[in-house]
C-alpha positions as CSV (number, residue, x, y, z in Angstrom):
1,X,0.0,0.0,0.0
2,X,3.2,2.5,0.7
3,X,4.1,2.2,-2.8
4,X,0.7,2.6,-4.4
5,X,0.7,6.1,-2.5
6,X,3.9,6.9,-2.9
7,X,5.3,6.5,0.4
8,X,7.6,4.3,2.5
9,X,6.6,1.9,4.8
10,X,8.3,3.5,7.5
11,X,6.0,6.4,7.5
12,X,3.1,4.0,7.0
13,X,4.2,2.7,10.6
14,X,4.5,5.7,11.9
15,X,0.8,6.9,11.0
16,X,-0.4,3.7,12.7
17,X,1.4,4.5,15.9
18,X,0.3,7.9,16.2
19,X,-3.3,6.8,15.4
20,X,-3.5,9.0,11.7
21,X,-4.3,5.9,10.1
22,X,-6.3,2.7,11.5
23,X,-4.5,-0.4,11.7
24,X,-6.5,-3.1,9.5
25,X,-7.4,-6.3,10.0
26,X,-5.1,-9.5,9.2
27,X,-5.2,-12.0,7.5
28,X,-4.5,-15.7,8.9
29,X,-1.1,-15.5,7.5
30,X,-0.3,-12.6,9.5
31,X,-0.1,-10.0,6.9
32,X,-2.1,-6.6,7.0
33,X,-5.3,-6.6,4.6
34,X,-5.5,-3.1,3.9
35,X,-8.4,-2.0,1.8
36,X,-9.5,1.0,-0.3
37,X,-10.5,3.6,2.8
38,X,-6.6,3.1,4.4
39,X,-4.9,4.2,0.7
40,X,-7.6,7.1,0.5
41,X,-6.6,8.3,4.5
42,X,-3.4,7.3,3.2
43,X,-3.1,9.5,0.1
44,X,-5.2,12.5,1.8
45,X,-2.4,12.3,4.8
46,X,0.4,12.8,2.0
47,X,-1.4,15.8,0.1
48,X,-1.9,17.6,3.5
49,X,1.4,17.3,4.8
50,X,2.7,18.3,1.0
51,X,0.4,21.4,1.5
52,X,2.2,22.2,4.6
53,X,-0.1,20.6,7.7
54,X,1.5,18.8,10.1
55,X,0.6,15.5,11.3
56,X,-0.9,17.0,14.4
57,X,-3.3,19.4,12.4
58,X,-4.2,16.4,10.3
59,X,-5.5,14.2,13.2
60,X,-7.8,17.1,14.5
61,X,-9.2,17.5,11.0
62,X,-12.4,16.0,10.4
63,X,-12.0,12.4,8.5
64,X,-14.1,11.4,4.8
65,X,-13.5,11.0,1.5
66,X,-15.2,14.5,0.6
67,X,-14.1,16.2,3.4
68,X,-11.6,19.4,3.2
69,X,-9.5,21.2,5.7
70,X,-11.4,24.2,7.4
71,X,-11.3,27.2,5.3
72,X,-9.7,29.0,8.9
73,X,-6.9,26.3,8.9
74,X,-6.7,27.1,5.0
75,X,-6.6,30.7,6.1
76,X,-3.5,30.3,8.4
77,X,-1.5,28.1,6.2
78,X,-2.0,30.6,3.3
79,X,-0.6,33.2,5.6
80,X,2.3,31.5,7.1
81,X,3.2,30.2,3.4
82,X,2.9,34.2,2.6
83,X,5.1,35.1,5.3
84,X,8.0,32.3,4.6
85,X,8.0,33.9,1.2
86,X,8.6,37.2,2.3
87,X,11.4,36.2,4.6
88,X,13.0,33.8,1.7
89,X,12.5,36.9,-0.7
90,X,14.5,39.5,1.7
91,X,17.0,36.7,2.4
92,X,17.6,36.2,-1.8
93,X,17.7,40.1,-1.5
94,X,20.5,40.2,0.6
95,X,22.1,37.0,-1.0
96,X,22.1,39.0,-4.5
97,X,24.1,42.1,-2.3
98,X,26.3,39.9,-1.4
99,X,26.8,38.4,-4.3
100,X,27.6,42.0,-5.9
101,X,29.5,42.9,-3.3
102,X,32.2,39.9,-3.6
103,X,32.2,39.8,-7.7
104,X,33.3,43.6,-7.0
105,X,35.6,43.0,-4.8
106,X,37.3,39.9,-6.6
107,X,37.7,41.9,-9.8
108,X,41.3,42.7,-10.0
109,X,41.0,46.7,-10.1
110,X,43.9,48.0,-12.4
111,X,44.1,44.9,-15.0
112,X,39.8,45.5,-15.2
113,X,39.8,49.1,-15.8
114,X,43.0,49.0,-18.3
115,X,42.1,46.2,-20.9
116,X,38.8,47.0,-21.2
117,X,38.6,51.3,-20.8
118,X,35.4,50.8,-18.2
119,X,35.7,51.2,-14.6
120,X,35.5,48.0,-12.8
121,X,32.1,48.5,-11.2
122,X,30.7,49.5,-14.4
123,X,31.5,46.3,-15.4
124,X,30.4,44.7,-12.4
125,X,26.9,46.4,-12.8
126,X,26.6,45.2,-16.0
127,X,27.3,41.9,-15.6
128,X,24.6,41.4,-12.7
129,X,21.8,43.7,-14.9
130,X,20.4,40.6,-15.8
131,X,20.0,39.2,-12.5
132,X,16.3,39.8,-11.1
133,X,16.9,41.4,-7.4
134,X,14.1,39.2,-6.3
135,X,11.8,36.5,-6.9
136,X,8.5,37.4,-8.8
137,X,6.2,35.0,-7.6
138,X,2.4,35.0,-8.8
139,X,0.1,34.2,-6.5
140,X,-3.5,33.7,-6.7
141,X,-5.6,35.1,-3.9
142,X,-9.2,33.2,-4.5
């Protein structure tokens, strides 16, 4: 069943000892006999945690096939997500200075500026031009 989810057995285990997914029945050879409801708890645990709940939000969500996560839990994930962009947006900000920064200082100054007739940071600025200072995300709202 871990492979027709996607999933390792280990994890598997570990949602049957935290109680995310029921244990099933055995057979009389001792194997599990997992049926169609444990690979649809199984697949709807992996596209909640892949959206970002953890496995403690999961348990306290209400269980069914057609059920969805509370449009406040929704809410706060979008948010949080929102926020980790920001930060990981200001951080590839000041990555990109730094970046500058070090490409300026490794140029060597009177070889640059002789060959080539340009000041060395003129060069420098051309060469990261290209370079987007940050990431343009699109996000929809709805």
């Amino acid at each position: 069943m871990a492979e027709l989810a996607g999933t390792s057995l280990r994890a598997v285990r570990h949602y049957h000892d935290i109680g995310l997914l029921e244990e099933p029945g055995r057979r009389s050879n001792g194997y599990k006999q997992y049926g169609v409801s444990h690979l649809v708890r199984l697949l709807r645990i992996k596209r909640l945690t892949a959206l970002g709940f953890s496995l403690s939000q999961i348990a306290d969500m209400r269980d069914g096939p057609d059920s969805d996560p509370d449009p406040r839990d929704l809410r706060a994930l979008d948010d949080e997500l929102a926020a980790t962009i920001e930060r990981l947006q200001h951080v590839r900000s000041d990555v990109g200075a730094l970046m500058r920064r070090t490409a300026a200082s490794e140029l060597p100054q009177a070889r640059s500026g002789r060959r080539t007739g340009r000041p060395p940071t003129a060069m420098v600025e051309e060469a990261f031009a290209a370079v987007p200072p940050t990431l343009d995300l699109a996000i929809d709202a709805n």
